[in-house]
C-alpha positions as a printed Julia matrix, in Angstrom:
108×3 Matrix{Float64}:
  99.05   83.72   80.76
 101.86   84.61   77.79
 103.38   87.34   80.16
 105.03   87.53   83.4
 105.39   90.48   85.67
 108.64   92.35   85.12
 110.73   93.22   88.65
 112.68   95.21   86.82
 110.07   97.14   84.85
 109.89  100.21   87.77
 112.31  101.91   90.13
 111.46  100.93   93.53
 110.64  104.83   94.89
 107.95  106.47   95.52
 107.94  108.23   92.53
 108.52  105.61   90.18
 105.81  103.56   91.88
 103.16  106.6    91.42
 103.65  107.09   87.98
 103.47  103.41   86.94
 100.3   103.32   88.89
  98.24  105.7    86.55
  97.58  102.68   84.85
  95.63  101.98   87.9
  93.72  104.54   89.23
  92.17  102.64   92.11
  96.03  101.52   93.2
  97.16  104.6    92.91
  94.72  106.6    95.33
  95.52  103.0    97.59
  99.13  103.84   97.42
  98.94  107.99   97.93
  96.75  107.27  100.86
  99.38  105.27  102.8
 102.25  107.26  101.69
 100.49  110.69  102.67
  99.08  109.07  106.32
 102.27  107.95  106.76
 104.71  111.26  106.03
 102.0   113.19  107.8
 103.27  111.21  110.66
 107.28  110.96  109.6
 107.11  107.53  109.98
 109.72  106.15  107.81
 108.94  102.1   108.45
 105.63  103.22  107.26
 106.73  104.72  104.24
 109.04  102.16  103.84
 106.21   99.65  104.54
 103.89  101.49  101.68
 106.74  101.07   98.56
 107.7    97.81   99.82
 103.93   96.93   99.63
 102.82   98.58   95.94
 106.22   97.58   93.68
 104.85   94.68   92.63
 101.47   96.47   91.91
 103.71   99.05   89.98
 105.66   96.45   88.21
 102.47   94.56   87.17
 101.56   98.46   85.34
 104.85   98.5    84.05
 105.07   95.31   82.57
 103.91   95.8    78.89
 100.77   93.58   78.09
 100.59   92.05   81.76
  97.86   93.88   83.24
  95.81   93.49   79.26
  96.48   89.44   79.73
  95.07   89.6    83.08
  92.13   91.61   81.77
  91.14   89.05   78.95
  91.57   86.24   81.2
  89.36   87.96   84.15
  86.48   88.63   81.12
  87.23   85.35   79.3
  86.42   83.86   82.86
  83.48   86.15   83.79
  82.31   84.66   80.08
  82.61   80.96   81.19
  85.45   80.57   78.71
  88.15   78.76   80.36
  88.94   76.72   77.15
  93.07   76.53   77.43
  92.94   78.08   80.89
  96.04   76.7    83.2
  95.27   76.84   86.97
  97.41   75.8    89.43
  97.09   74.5    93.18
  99.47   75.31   96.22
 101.68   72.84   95.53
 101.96   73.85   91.35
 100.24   71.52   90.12
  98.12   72.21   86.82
  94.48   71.61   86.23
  92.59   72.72   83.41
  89.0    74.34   84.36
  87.29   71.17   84.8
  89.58   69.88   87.62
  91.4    67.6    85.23
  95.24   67.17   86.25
  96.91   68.65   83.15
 100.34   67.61   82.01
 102.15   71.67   82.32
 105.72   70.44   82.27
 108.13   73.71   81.68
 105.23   75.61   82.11
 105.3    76.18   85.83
């Protein structure tokens, strides 16, 4: 994938977080449900918990072209197209779709 998520591409607060997450309605009713369940019940870990949980989400909308890269790959994929496609086990090592070890080097 040509793009990385951006950590600095949103404001971690809840505001910041919501509007990022237009991009993605289904996060974004995820998100307002925790955040409202939890200030119904003032409980500030919980809303804590709920930010702390959706920035990266947010960030991911943020980042311009991140969540479109991940789109094309998820369709490319759902296509049986996984010509050039990197994937990666637990321990970073690259294999290309076919389960061939694949020679990455900088790009991990």
């Amino acid at each position: 994938m040509a793009h990385e998520v951006d950590p600095n591409s949103c404001e971690k607060t809840p505001e910041a977080i919501r509007d990022a997450l237009q991009r993605r309605r289904d996060w974004l009713q995820a998100f307002e449900q925790e955040w409202l369940s939890a200030a119904a019940d003032f409980d500030q870990p919980a809303l804590d918990a709920a930010v702390d949980k959706w920035f990266p989400f947010a960030c991911a909308c943020a980042t311009p072209g991140y969540l479109e890269d991940v789109e094309h790959t998820v369709e490319r994929m759902a296509k049986d197209d996984t010509e050039g496609l990197l994937f990666r086990d637990a321990d970073g090592r690259a294999y290309d779709a076919d389960g061939r070890s694949v020679n990455a080097g900088e790009l991990r």
